[in-house]
C-alpha positions as CSV (number, residue, x, y, z in Angstrom):
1,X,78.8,123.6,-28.5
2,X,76.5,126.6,-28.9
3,X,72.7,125.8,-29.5
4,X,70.6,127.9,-31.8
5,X,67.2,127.8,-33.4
6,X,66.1,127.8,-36.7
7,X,63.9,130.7,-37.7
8,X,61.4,130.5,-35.5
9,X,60.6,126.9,-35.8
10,X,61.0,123.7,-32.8
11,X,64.8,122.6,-34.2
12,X,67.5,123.8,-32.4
13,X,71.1,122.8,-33.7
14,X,74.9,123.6,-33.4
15,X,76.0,126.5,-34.0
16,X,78.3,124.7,-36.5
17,X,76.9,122.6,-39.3
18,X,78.9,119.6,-41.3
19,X,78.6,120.1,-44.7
20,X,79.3,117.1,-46.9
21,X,79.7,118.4,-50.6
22,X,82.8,116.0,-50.6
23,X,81.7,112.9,-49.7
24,X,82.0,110.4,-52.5
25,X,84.5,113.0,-54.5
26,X,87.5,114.4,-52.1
27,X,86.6,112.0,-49.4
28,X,86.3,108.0,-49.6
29,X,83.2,106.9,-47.4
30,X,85.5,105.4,-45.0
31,X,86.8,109.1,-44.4
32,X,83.8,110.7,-44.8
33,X,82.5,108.1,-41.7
34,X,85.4,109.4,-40.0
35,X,84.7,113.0,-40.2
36,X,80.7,112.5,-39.4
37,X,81.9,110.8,-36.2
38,X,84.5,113.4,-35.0
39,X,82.1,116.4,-35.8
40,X,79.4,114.1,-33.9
41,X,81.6,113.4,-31.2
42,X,83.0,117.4,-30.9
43,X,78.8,118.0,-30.2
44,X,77.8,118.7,-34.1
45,X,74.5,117.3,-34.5
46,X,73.5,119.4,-38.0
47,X,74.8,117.9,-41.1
48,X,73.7,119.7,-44.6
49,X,73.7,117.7,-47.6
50,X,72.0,118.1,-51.2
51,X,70.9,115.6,-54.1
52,X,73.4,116.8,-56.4
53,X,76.3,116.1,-54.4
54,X,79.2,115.6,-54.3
55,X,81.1,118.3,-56.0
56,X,81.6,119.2,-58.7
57,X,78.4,117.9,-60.2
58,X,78.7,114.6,-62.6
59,X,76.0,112.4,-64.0
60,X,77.3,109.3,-62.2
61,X,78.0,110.8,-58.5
62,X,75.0,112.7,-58.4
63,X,72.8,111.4,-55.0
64,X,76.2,109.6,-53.9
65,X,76.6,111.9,-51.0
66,X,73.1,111.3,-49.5
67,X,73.5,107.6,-50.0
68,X,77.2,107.8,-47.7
69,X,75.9,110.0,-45.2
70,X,72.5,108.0,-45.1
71,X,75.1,104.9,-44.4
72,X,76.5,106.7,-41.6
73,X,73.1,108.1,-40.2
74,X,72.3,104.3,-39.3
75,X,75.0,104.5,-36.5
76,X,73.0,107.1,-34.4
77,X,70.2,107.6,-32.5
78,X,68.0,109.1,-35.6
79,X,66.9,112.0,-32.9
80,X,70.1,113.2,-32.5
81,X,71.0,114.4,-35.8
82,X,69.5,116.7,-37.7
83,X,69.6,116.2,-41.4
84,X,69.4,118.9,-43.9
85,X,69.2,118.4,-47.9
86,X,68.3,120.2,-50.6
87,X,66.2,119.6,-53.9
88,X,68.5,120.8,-56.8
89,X,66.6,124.0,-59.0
90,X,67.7,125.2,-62.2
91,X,71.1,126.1,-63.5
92,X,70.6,129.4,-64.5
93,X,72.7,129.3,-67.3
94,X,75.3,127.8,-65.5
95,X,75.0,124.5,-66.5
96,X,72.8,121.7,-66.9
97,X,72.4,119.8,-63.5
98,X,72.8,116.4,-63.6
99,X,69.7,115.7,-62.1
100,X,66.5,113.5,-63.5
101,X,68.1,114.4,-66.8
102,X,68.0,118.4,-66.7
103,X,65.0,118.2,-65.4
104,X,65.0,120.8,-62.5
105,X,62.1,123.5,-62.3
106,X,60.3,123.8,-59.0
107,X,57.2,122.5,-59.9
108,X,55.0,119.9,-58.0
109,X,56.1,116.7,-59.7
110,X,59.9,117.7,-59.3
111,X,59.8,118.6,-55.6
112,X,57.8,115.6,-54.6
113,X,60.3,113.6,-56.7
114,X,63.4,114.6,-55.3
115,X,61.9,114.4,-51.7
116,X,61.2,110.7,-52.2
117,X,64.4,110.2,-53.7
118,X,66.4,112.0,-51.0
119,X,64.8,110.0,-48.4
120,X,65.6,107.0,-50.3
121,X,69.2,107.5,-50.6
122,X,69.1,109.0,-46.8
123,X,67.2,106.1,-45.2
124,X,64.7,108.1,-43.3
125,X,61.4,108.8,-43.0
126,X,61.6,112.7,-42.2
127,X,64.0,115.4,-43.5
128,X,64.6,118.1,-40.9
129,X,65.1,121.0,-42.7
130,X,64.1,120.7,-46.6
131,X,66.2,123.8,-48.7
132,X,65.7,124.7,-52.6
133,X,69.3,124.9,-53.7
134,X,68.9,127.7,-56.2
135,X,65.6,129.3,-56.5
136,X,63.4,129.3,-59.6
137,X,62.0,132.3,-60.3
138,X,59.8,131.4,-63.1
139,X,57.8,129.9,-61.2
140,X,55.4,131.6,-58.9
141,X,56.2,131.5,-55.1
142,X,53.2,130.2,-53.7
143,X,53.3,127.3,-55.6
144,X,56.9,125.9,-54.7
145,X,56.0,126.9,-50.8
146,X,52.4,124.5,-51.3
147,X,54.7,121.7,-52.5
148,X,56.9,122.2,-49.9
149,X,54.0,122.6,-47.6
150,X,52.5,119.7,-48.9
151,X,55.6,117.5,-47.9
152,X,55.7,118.9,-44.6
153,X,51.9,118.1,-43.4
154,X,52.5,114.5,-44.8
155,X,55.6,114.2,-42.7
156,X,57.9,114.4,-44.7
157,X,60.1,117.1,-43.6
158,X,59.8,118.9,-40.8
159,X,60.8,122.7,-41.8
160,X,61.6,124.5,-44.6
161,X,64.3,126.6,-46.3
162,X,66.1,128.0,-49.3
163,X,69.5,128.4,-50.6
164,X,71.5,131.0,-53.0
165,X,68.2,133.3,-52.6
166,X,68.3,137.1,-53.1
167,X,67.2,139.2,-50.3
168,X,64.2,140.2,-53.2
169,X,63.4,136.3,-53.7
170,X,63.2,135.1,-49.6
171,X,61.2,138.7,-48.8
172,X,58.8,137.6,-51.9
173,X,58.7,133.9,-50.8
174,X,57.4,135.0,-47.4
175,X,54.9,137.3,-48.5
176,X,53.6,134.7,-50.7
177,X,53.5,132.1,-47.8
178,X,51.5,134.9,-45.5
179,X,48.9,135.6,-48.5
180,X,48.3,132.0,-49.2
181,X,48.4,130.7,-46.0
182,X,51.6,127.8,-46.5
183,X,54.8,127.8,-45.1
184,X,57.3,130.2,-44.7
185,X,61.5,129.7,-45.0
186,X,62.9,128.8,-41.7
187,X,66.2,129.5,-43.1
188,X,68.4,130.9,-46.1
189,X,71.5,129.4,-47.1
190,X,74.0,131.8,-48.7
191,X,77.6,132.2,-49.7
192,X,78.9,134.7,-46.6
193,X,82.4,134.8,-45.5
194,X,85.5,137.4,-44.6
195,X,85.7,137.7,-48.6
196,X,81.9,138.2,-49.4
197,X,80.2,140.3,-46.4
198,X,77.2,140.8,-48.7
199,X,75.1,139.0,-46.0
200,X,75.6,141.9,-43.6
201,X,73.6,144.4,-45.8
202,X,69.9,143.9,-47.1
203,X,69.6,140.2,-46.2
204,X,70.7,140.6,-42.6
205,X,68.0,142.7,-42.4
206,X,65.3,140.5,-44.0
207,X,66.6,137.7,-41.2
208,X,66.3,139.9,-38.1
209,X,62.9,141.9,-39.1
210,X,61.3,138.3,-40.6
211,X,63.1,135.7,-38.0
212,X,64.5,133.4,-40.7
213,X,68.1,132.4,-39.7
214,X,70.8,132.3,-42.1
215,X,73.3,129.5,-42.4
216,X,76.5,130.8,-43.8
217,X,78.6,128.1,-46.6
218,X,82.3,128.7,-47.4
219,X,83.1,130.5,-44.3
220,X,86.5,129.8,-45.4
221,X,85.9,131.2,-48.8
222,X,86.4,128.5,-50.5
223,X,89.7,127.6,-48.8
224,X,90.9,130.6,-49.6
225,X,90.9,132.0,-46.4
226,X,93.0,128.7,-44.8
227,X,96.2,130.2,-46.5
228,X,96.6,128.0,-49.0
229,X,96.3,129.9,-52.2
230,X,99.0,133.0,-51.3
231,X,101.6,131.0,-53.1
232,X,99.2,130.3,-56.1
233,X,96.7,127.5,-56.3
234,X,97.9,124.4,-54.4
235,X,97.9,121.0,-55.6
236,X,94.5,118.9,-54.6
237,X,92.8,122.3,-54.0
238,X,89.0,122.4,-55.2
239,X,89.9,125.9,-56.8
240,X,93.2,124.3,-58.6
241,X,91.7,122.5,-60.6
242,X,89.1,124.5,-61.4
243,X,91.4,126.9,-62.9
244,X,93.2,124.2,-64.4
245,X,91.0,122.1,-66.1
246,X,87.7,123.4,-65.2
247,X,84.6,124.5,-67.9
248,X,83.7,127.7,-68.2
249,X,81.2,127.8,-65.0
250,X,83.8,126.3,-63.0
251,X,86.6,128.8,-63.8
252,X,84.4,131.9,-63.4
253,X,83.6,130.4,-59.8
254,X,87.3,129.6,-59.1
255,X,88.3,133.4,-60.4
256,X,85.5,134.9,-57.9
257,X,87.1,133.2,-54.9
258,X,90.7,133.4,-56.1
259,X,91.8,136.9,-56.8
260,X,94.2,139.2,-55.9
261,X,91.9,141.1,-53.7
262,X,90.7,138.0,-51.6
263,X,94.7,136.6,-51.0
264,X,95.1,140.2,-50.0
265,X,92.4,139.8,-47.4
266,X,93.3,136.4,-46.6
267,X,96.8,137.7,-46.0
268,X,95.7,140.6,-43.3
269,X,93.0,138.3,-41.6
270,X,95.8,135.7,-41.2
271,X,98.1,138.6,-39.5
272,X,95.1,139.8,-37.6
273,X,94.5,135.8,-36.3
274,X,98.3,135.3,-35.3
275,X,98.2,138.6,-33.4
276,X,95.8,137.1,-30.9
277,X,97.2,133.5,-31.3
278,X,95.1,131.7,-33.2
279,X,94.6,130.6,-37.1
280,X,93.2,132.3,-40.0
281,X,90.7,128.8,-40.0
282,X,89.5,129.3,-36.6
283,X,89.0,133.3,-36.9
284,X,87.1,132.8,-40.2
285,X,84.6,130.4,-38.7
286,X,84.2,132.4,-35.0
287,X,83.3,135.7,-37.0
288,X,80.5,134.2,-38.9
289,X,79.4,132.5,-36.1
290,X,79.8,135.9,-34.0
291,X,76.5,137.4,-36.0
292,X,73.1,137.7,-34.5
293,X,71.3,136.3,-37.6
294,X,73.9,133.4,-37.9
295,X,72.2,129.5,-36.9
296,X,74.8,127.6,-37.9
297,X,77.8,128.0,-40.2
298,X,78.4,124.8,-42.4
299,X,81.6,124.1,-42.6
300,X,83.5,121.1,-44.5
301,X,86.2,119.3,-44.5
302,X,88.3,116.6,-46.8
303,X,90.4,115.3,-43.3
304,X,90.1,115.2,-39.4
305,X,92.7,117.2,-39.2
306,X,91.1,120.2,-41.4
307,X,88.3,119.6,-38.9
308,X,90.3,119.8,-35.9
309,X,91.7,123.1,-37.1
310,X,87.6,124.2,-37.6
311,X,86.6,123.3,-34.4
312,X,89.1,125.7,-32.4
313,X,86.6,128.0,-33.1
314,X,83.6,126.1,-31.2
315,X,83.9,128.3,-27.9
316,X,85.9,131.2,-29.6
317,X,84.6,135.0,-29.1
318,X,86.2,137.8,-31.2
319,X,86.3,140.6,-29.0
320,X,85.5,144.4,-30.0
321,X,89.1,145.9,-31.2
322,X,89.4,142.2,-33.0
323,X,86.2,142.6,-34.7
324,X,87.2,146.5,-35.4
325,X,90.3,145.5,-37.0
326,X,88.6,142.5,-39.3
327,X,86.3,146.0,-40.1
328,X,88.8,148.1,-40.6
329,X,90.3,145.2,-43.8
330,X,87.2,145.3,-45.7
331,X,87.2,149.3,-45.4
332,X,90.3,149.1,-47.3
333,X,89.5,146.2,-49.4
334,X,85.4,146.0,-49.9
335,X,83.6,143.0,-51.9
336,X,86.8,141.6,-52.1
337,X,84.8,138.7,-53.9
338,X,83.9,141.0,-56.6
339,X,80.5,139.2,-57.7
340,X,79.3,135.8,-55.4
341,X,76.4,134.6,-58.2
342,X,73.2,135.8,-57.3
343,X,73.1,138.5,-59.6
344,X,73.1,136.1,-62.4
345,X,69.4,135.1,-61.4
């Protein structure tokens, strides 16, 4: 598997990360075990977790995650895995995180807090890479990037990031951390798939001019681009019940990923994968791994066999009339996710 570094820091991972939002929800620990030792065996070494999973967000799962992956961690060589979390952020409206009781603004006391209690749950004494889920921005920059950077020169973590960040927020965050002398983002962690190309525009350009790397989440869209919702939502699916039985956050989330315009896309990317003998899963993942601003894509899974399907992609390279014709879809179908979040920060 391809190596890559972050930003422009010492840690150099897979170009595919395993993401975990389902431990302890979708997947048993028993499974999730399973799936941390087949990515680890298939040469993953770059697992990204957060305090408030697993999803969807509840009062008595929140940290469960960290504590089933921290199980697992015990079972390798601590040097060779890199572990990523996140401390949670507000809400934004959204909702109410289940976190120290609501109690999510950047500040000093909340960072330090979650730190400790991620490396609690984790069972180690240093976080690689150390990402603010959703970004406050009430609260000036420098003083979330000295908490950060206070965690980091007291070992900590090792390097820092954020997540769900406009291209405005990371380009203020690292002017702020070259005015006041702390640490700059390593990395940016946003929604960017087939059905939201968003990255490709101003933030691609803030990562190649500012040498932050991005790590792309949902590269399937959600699922969406697997197949599975063209013959409406399936049974099990994240999405379904969402839509089903979901609050109000949860069914404006499902209805950005799950539209007519994104199964329209998923339909023509899954004619454009069998064309050149491959799957819609595997083509997803190798074109967000096929950008120059691209680490790591995080990818998860609820089964081996979901992974299996994921890792077809490990050594694939889309070649130019390929990538012309995955161009040519969004020409005909742009923003196919109509909104991804950000602008409701």
């Amino acid at each position: 598997m391809q190596q890559r570094r972050l930003g422009s820091s010492g840690i150099v991972v897979s170009d595919i990360c395993m993401g975990t939002m389902t431990f302890g929800s979708s997947c048993d620990e028993s499974t999730s075990h399973a799936i941390c030792d087949h990515a680890f065996d298939a040469g993953i070494n770059f697992f990204d977790a957060a305090e408030i999973y697993p999803v969807p967000p509840k009062d008595e799962t929140f940290g469960v995650t960290e504590e089933i992956f921290g199980r697992w961690l015990k079972t390798k060589p601590r040097d060779l895995v890199t572990v990523a979390t996140k401390v949670t952020g507000p809400g934004h409206g959204w909702f109410t995180p289940p976190v120290r009781h609501g109690r999510t603004t950047l500040d000093r006391h909340q960072i330090i807090r979650a730190c400790e209690d991620s490396l609690r749950r984790l069972g180690v004494e240093t976080i690689d890479l150390y990402q603010i889920h959703w970004p406050d921005h009430g609260m000036p920059y420098e003083e979330v990037l000295e908490s950060l950077t206070h965690l980091r020169r007291t070992g900590k973590v090792r390097v820092i990031g954020c997540s769900n960040e406009t291209s405005w927020g990371l380009m203020k965050s690292l002017w702020a951390a070259d005015i006041h002398g702390v640490d700059r983002y390593q990395t940016v962690q946003n929604n960017f798939s087939l059905i939201n190309r968003r990255c490709e525009n101003e933030l691609a350009q803030v990562c190649r001019r500012e040498n932050v790397s991005l790590l792309p989440y949902s590269p399937l869209g959600g699922g969406v681009l697997t197949g599975k919702y063209e013959n409406g939502p399936p049974p099990g699916g994240r999405f379904s019940e969402y839509l089903q039985t979901g609050n109000d956050r949860q069914k404006a989330m499902a209805q950005r990923f799950v539209n007519d315009r994104t199964i329209e896309t998923a339909v023509r990317m899954h004619e454009i994968a069998e064309s050149i003998g491959t799957t819609g899963t595997a083509l997803s993942v190798a074109w967000s791994k096929q950008h120059d601003f691209v680490a790591s894509t995080i990818v998860g899974a609820t089964s081996i066999e979901q992974l299996k399907e994921i890792l077809v992609a490990d050594d694939m390279i889309l070649d130019d009339e390929t990538m012309a014709r995955i161009d040519a879809v969004e020409v005909e179908i742009p923003n196919a996710m109509t909104e991804d979040g950000l602008r409701r920060l």
